[in-house]
Z-matrix of the N, CA and C atoms (Angstrom, degrees):
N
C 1 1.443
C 2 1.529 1 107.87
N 3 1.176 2 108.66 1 134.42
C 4 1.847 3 115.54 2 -174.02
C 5 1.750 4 96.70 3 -97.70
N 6 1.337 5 123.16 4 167.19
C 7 1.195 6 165.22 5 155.13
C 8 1.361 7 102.56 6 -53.69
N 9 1.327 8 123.79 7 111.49
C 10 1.373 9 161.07 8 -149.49
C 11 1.885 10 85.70 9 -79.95
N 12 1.125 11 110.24 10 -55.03
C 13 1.641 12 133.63 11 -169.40
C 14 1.906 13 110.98 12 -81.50
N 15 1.279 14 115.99 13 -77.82
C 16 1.418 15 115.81 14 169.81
C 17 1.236 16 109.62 15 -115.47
N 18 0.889 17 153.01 16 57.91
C 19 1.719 18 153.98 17 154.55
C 20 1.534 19 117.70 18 54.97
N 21 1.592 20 98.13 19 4.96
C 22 1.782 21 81.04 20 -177.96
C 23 1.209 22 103.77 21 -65.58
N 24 1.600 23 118.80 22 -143.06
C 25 1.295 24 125.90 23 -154.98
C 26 1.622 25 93.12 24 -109.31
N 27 1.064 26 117.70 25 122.79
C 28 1.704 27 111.42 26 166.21
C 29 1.420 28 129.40 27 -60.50
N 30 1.211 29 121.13 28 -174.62
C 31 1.357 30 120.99 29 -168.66
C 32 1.787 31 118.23 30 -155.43
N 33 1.468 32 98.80 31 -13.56
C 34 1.563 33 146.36 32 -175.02
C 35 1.103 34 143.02 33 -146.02
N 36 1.575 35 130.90 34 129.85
C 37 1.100 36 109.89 35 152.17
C 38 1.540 37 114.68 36 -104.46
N 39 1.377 38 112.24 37 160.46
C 40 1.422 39 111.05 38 -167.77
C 41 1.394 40 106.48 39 -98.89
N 42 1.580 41 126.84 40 -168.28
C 43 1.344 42 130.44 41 -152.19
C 44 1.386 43 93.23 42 -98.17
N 45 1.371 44 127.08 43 -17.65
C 46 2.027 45 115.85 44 162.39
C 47 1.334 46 112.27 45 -95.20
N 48 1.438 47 106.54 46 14.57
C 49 1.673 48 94.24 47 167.66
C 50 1.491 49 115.74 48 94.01
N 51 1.474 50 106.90 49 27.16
C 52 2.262 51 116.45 50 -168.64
C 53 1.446 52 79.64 51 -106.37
N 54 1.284 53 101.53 52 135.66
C 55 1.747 54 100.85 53 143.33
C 56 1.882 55 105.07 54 -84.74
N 57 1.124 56 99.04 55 147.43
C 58 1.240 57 92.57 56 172.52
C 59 2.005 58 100.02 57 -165.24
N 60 1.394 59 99.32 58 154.51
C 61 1.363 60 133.13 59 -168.73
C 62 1.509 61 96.34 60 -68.89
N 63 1.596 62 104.68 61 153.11
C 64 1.712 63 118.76 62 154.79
C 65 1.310 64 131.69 63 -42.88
N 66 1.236 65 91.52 64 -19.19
C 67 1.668 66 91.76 65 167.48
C 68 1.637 67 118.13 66 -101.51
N 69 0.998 68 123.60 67 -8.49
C 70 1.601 69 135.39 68 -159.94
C 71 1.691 70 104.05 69 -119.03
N 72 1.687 71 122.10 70 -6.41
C 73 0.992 72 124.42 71 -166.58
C 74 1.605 73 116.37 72 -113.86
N 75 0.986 74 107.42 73 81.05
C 76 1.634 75 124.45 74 158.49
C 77 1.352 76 114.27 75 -36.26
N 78 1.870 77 126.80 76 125.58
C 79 1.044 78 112.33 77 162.72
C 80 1.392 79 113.16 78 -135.72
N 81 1.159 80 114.70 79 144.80
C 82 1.684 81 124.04 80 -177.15
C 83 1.704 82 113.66 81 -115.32
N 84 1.525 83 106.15 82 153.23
C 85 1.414 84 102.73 83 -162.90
C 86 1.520 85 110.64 84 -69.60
N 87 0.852 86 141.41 85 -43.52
C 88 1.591 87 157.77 86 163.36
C 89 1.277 88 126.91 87 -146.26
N 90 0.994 89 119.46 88 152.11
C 91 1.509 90 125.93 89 160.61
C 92 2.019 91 103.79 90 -120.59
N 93 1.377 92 98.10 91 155.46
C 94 1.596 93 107.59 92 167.67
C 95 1.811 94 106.68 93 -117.79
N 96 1.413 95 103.44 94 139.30
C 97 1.257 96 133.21 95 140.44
C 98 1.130 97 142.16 96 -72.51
N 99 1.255 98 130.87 97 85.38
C 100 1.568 99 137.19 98 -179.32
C 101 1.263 100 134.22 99 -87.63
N 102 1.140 101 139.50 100 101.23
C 103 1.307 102 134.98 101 158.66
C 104 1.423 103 131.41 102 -86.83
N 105 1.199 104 131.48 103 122.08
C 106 1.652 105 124.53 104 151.89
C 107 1.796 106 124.39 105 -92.28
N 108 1.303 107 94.01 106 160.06
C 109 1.617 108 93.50 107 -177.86
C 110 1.892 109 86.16 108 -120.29
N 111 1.146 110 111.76 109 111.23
C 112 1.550 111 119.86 110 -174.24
C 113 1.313 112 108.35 111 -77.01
N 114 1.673 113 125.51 112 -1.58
C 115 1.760 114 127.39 113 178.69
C 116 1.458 115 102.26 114 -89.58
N 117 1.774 116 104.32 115 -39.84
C 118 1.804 117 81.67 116 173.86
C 119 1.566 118 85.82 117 -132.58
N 120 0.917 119 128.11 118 68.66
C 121 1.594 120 129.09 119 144.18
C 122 1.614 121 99.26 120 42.41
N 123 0.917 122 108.70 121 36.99
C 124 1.974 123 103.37 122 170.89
C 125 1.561 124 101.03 123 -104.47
N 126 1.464 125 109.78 124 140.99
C 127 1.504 126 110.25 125 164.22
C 128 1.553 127 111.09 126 -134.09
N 129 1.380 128 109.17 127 146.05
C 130 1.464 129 116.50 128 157.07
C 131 0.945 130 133.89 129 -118.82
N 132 1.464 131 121.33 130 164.08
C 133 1.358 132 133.65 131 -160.67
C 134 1.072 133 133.43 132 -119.27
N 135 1.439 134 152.67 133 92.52
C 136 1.720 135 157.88 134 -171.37
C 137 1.605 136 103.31 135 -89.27
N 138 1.503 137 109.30 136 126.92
C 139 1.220 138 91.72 137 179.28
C 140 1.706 139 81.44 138 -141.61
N 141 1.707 140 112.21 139 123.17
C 142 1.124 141 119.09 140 -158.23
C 143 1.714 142 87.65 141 -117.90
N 144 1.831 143 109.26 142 124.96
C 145 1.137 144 107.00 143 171.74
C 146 1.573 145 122.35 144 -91.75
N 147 2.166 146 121.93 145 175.42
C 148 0.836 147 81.79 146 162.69
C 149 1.841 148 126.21 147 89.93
N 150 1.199 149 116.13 148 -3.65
C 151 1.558 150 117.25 149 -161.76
C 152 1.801 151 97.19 150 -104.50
N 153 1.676 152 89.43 151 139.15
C 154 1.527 153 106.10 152 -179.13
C 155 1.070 154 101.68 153 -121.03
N 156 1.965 155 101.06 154 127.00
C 157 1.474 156 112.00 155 173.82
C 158 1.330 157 125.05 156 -111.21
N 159 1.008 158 159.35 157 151.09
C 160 1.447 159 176.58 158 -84.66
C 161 1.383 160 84.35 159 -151.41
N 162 1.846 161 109.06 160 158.99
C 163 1.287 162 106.61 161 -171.70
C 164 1.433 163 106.61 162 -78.72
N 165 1.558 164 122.58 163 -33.36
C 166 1.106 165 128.38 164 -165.99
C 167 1.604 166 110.75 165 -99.26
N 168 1.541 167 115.24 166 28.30
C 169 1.228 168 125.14 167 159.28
C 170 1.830 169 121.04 168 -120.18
N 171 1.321 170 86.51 169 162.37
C 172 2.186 171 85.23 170 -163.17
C 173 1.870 172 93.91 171 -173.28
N 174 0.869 173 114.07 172 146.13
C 175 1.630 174 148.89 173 -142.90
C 176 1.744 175 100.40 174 -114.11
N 177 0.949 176 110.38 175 112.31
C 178 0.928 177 107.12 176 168.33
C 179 2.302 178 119.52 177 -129.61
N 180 1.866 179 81.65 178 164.31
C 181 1.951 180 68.28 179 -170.70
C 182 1.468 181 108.84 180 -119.27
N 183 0.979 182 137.23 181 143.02
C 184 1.619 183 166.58 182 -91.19
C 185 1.685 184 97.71 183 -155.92
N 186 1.125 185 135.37 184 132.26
C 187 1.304 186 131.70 185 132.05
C 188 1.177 187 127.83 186 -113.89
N 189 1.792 188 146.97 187 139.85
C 190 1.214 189 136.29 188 -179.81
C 191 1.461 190 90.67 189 -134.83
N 192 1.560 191 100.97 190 145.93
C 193 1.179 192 120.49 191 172.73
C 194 1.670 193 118.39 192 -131.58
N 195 1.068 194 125.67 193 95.96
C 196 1.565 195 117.97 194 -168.71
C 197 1.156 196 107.49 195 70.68
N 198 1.178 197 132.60 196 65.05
C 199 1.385 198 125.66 197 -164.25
C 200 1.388 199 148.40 198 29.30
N 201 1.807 200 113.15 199 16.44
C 202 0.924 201 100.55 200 177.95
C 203 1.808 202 98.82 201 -136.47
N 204 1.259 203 103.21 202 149.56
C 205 1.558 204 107.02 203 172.06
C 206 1.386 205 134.04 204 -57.19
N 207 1.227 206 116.16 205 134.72
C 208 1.572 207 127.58 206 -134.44
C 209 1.648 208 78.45 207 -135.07
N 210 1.359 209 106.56 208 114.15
C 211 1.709 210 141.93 209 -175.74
C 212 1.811 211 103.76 210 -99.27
N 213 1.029 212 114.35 211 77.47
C 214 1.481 213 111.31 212 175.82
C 215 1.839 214 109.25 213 -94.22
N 216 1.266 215 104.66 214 131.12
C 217 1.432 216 112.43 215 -177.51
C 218 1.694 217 114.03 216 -95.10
């Protein structure tokens, strides 16, 4: 499998799905996955260590409140 970016040889695939090389491979200590079930207020939690991202990928975080998106500056 080649490098998503320059064709060397990969080493990874990243969290959108690039293979990509040692040089092209970003890694961050974890990210979490959250879910709630808003009928009985249960939530769970994924906390995936370890994750390599593509250069032109980046994580971003979300708030909802009553269903609607919550813009904090």
């Amino acid at each position: 499998m080649k490098c998503w970016f320059c064709g060397k040889e990969a080493v990874a695939v990243s969290i959108g799905g690039k293979a990509v090389c040692r040089e092209h491979a970003n890694v961050i200590d974890r990210i979490c996955f959250a879910k709630s079930d808003t009928s009985t207020g249960y939530a769970t939690y994924e906390w995936v260590h370890n994750v390599v991202l593509a250069p032109d990928e980046w994580i971003e975080w979300e708030s909802w409140e009553g269903g609607k998106k919550v813009v904090r500056t």
